[in-house]
N, C-alpha and C positions, 0 to 999 in steps of 0.2 A: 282611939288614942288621941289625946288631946297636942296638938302642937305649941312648943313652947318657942316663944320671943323673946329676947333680950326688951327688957322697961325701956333702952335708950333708944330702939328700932320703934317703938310703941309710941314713944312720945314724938319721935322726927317725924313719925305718919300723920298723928294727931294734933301737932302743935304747928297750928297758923296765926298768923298773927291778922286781927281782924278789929275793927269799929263797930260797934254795934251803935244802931240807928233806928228812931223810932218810926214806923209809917205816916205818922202822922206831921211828922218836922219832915216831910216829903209833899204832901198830897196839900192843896185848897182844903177852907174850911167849905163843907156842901153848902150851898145857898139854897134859900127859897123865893118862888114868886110871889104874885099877888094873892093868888089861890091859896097857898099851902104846898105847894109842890116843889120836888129838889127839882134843880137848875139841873142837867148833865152835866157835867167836869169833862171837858177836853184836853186831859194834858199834853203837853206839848213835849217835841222830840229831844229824847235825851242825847246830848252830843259829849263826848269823849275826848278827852286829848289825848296825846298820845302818852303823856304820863301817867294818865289813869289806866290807859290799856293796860299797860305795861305792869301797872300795881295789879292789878286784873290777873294776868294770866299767870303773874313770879311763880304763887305759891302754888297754881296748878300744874302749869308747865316745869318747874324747875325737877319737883322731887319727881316727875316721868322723864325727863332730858337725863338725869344722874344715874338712875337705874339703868338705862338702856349705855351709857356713859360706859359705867363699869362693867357692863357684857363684852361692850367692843373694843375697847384700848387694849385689854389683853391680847384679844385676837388681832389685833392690825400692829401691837406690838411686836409679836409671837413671830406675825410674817416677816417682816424688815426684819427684825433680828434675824431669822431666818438666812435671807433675801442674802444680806452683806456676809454674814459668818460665813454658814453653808456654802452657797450658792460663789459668794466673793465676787458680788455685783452690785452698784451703786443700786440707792432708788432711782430710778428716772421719774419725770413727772407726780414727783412726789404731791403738790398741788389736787393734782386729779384724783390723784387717791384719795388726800385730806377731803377733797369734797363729795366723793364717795360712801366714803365714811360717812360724814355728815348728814348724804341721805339715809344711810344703811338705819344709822341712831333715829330718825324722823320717821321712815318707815317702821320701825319697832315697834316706835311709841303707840305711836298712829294703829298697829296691827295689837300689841296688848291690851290697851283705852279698849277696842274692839271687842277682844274677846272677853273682856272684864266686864264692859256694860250690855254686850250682848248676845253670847252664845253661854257664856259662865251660869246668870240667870238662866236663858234656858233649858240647861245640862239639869239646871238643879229643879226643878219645876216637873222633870220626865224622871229622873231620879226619884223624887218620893214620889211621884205618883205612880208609877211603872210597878212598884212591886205591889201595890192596890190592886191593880187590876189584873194582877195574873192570880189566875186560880191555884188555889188548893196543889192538884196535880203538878202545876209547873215550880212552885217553891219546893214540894218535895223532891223531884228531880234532880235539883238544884244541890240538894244537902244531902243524896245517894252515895257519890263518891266518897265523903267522909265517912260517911257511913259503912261504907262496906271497906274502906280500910281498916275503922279500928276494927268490924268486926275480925278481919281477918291477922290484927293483933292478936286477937284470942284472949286477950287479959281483964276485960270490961264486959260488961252486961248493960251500959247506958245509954247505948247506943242509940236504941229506939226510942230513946224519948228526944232527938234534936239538940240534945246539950253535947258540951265536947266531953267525951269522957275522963274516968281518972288517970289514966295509965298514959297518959300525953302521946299516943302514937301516933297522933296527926302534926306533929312536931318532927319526925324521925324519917328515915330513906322508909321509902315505902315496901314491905321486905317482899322477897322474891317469891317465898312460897309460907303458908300461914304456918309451917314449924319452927319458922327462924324469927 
C-alpha cells in the first residue's frame, strides 16, 4: 500500500532555494606548454565566511532542527505543565533544562541523519535480497500459517495455490475449532 502525503509536505521537503552555476565560471581555462601538453591546475583553497556557512547549512540544517523541534516542545511542554499544575512546583533551573533540551533536539537529529543515510539503506539492500536467497522450503513455511487457517475455514479450495482465498478468513478471529 502506497503512503500518501499532503502536496504541501512534498513541496517543504523538495523546495530549496538554490543558484545554479556553471563548472566552468569556477575552474582556469586548461593551458598548454611548449609540447602540446596541459599545464596541471592547482586550485587553490576555497575559504568561506561565515555568511556562506550559514547559507550552507539553512536549508539542510533547518527542515532536520523543525522536525526533531516538533517531537520535543510537546514533551518538555507536557512536563512543566505537568510539573506546576500536578505536582504545584515552580520550574527551578529552568535554563538547564532549556539546554537539555537543546541537546536532546541535536542528538535526534544527529541520531535520524543516521539512520536515514546509514542503516535505512542497509535494512533495504538485506531486504530485497534476503527473500533471493532463501529457498523454496523456507518461503513456503513462511505462507503455512495462512494456509492452514483458511484451510480450516472450510469455505475455499485456493488455498494451495499461495493466493489469499475468496472467503476472506485470514481477515477474521481465527476460529477455535474448524466447525465454527
Amino acid at each position: 500500500m502506497a503512503s500518501q502525503i499532503r502536496f504541501g509536505d512534498y513541496l517543504s521537503k523538495v523546495s530549496v532555494q538554490h543558484n545554479k552555476i556553471n563548472y566552468n565560471q569556477l575552474t582556469p581555462k586548461p593551458e598548454k606548454d611548449s609540447n602540446g601538453k596541459l599545464i596541471p591546475i592547482h586550485p587553490k583553497k576555497l575559504t568561506f565566511t561565515p555568511v556562506d556557512i550559514v547559507r550552507l547549512l539553512k536549508p539542510y540544517l533547518g527542515v532536520r532542527i523543525m522536525e526533531q523541534l516538533q517531537a520535543v516542545i510537546p514533551l518538555g511542554l507536557y512536563l512543566a505543565l505537568f510539573q506546576i499544575l500536578m505536582l504545584r512546583q515552580d520550574v527551578t533551573d529552568s535554563w538547564v533544562i532549556t539546554m537539555g533540551l537543546g541537546a536532546v533536539i541535536i542528538g535526534l537529529m544527529l541520531f535520524m541523519e543516521g539512520l536515514k543515510l546509514g542503516l535505512m539503506p542497509f535494512g533495504e539492500v538485506i531486504g530485497n535480497g534476503l527473500p533471493k536467497k532463501i529457498p523454496s522450503p523456507g518461503s513456503t513455511a513462511g505462507r503455512l500459517p495462512i494456509r492452514y487457517r483458511c484451510h480450516l475455514c472450510g469455505t475455499c479450495n485456493r488455498c494451495t495455490t499461495g493466493r489469499w482465498c475468496q472467503c476472506r478468513c485470514h481477515q477474521g478471529p481465527l476460529p477455535l475449532h474448524p466447525s465454527q
